[in-house]
ChimeraX commands (.cxc) that place a marker at each C-alpha (Angstrom):
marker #1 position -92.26,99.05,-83.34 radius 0.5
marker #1 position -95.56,97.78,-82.95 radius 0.5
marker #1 position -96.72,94.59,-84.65 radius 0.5
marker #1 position -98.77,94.80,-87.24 radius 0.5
marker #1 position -102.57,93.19,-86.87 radius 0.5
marker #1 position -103.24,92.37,-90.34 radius 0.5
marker #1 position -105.44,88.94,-91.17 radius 0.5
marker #1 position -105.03,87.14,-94.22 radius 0.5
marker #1 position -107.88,86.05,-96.77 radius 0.5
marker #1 position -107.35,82.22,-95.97 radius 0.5
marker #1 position -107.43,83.12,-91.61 radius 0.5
marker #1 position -110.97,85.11,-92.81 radius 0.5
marker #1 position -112.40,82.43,-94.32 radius 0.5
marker #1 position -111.71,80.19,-91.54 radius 0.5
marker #1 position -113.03,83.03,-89.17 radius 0.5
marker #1 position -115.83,82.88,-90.87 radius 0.5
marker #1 position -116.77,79.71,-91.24 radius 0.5
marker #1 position -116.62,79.43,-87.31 radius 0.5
marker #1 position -117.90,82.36,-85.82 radius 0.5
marker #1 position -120.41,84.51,-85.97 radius 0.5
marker #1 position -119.54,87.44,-83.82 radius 0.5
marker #1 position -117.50,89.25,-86.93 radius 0.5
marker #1 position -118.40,93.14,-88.09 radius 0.5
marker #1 position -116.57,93.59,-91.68 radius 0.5
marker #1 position -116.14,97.76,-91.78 radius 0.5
marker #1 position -115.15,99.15,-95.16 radius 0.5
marker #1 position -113.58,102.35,-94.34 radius 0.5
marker #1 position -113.73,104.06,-97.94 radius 0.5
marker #1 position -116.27,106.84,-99.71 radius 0.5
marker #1 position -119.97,106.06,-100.13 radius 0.5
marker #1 position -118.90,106.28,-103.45 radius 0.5
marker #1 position -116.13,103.93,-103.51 radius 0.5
marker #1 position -118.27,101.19,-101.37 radius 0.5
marker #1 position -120.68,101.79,-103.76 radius 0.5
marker #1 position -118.86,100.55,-107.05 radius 0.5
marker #1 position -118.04,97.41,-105.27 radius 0.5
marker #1 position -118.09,95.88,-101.64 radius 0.5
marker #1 position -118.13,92.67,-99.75 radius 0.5
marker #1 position -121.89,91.58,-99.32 radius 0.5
marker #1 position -122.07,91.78,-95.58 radius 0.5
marker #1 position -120.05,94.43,-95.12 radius 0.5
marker #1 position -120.33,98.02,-93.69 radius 0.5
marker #1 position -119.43,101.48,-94.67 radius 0.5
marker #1 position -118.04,103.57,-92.42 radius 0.5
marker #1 position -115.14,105.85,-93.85 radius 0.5
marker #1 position -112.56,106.95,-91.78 radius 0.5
marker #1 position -113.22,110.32,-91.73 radius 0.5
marker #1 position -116.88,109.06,-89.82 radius 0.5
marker #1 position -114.43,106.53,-87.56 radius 0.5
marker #1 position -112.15,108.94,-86.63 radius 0.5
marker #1 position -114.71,111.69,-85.70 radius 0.5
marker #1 position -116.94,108.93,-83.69 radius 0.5
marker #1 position -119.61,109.33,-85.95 radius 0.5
marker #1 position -120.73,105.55,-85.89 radius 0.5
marker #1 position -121.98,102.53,-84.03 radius 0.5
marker #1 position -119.78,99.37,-83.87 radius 0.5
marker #1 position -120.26,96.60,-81.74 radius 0.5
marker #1 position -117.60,96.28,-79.97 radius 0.5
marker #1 position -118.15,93.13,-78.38 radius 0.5
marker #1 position -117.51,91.64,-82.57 radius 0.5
marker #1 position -114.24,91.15,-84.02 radius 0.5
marker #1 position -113.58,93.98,-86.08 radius 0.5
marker #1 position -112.07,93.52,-89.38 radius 0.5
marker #1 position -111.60,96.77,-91.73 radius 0.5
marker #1 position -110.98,96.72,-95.42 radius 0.5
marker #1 position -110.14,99.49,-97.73 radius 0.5
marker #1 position -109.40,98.64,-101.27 radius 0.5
marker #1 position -106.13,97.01,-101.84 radius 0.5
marker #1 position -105.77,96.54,-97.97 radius 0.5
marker #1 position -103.41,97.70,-95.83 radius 0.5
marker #1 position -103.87,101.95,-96.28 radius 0.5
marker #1 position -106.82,103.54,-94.72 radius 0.5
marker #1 position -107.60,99.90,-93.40 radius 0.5
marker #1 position -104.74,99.27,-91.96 radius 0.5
marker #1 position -104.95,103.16,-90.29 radius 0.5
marker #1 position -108.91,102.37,-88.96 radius 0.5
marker #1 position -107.64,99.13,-87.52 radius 0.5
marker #1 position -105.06,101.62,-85.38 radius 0.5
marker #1 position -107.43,103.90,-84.45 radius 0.5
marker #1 position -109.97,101.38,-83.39 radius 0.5
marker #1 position -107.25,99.42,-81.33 radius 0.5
marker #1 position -105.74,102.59,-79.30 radius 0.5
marker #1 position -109.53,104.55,-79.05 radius 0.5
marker #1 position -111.58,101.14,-77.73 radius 0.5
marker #1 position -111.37,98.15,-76.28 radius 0.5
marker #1 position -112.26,95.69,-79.47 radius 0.5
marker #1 position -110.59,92.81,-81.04 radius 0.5
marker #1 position -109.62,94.32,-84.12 radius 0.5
marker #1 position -107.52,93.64,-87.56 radius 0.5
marker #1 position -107.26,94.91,-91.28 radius 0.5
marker #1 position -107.66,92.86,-94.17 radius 0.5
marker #1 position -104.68,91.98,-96.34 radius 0.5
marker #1 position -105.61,93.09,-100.04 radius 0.5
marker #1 position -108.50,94.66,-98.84 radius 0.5
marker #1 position -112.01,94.52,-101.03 radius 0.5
marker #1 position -110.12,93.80,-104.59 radius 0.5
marker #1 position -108.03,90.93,-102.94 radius 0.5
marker #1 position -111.65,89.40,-101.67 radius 0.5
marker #1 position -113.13,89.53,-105.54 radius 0.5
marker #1 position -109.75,87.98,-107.06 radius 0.5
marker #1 position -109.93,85.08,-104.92 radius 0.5
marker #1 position -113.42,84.47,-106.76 radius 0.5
marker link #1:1,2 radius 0.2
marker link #1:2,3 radius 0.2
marker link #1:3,4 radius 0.2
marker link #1:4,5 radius 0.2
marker link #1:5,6 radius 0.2
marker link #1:6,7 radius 0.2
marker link #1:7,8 radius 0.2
marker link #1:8,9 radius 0.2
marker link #1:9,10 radius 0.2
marker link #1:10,11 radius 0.2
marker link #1:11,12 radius 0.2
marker link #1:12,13 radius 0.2
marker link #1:13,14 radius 0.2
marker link #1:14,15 radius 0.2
marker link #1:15,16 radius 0.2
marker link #1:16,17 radius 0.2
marker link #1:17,18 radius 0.2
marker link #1:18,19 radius 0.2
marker link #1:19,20 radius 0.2
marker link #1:20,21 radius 0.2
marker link #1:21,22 radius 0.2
marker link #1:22,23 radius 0.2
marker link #1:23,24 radius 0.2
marker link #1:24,25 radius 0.2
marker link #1:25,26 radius 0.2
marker link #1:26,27 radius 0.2
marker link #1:27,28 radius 0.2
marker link #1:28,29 radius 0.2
marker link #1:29,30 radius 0.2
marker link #1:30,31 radius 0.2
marker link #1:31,32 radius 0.2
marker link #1:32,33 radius 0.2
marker link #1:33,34 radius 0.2
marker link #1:34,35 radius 0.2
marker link #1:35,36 radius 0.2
marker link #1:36,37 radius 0.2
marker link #1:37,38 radius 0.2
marker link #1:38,39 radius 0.2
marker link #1:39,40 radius 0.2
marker link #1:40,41 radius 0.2
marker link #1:41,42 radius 0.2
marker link #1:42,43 radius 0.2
marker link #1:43,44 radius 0.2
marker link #1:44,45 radius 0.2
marker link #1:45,46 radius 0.2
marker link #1:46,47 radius 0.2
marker link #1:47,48 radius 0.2
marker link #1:48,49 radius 0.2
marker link #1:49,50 radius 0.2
marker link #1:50,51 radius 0.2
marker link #1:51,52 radius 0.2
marker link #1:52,53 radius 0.2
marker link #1:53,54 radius 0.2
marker link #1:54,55 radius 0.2
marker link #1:55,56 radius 0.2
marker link #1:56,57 radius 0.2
marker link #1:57,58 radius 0.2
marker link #1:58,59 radius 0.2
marker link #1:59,60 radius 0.2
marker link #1:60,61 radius 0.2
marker link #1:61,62 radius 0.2
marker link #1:62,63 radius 0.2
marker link #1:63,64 radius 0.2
marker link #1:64,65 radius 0.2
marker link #1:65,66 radius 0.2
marker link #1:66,67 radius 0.2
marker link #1:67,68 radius 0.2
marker link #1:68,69 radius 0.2
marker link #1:69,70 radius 0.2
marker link #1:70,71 radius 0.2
marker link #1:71,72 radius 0.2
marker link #1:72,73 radius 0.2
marker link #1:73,74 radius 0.2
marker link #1:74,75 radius 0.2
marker link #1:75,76 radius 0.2
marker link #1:76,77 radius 0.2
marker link #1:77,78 radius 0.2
marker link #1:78,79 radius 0.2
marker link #1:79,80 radius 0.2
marker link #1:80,81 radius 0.2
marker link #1:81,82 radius 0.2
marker link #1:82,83 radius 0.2
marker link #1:83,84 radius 0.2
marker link #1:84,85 radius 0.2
marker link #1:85,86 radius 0.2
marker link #1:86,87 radius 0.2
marker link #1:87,88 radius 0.2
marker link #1:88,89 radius 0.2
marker link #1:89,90 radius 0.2
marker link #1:90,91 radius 0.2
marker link #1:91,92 radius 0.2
marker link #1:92,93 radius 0.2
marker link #1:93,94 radius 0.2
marker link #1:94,95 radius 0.2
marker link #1:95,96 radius 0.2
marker link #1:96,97 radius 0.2
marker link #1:97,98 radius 0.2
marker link #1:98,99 radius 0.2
marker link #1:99,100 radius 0.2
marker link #1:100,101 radius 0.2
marker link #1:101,102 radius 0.2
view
């Protein structure tokens, strides 16, 4: 069984606070990014991911987020690690775990 690559709010914030090379992907709807997202982050849904309909750097660390984390974000995260060569993990409580911790 494969281990999971998740990341935790608390390793974010200290990923963030020293390094610079990071590319937050939300992976839901336009409309569901829409409602509410984190700042910096992009959209890309899944469906776009998993067609290759997108752009990532993958030179950044890749972190995806869905909404409670660990769904669709968790799934992107797979796909990104076993289609590309990228540093890649999905956020634990995902967009709505970000705004609680406000």
């Amino acid at each position: 069984m494969e281990k999971k690559k998740s990341i935790t709010l608390a390793e974010l914030n200290l990923l963030l606070k020293g390094f610079k090379g990071i590319t937050i992907v939300d992976v839901r709807t336009e409309e569901e990014y829409n409602e509410r997202h984190i700042s910096f982050a992009i959209n890309l849904p899944i469906e776009q991911l998993e067609a290759r309909n997108h752009k990532l750097d993958l030179r950044n660390v890749i972190i995806t987020v869905c909404g409670k984390g660990g769904g669709r974000s968790e799934k992107a995260a797979k796909f990104i690690k076993e289609n590309y060569i990228a540093e890649v993990y999905f956020l634990e409580g995902g967009t709505f775990g970000w705004f609680d911790k406000e």
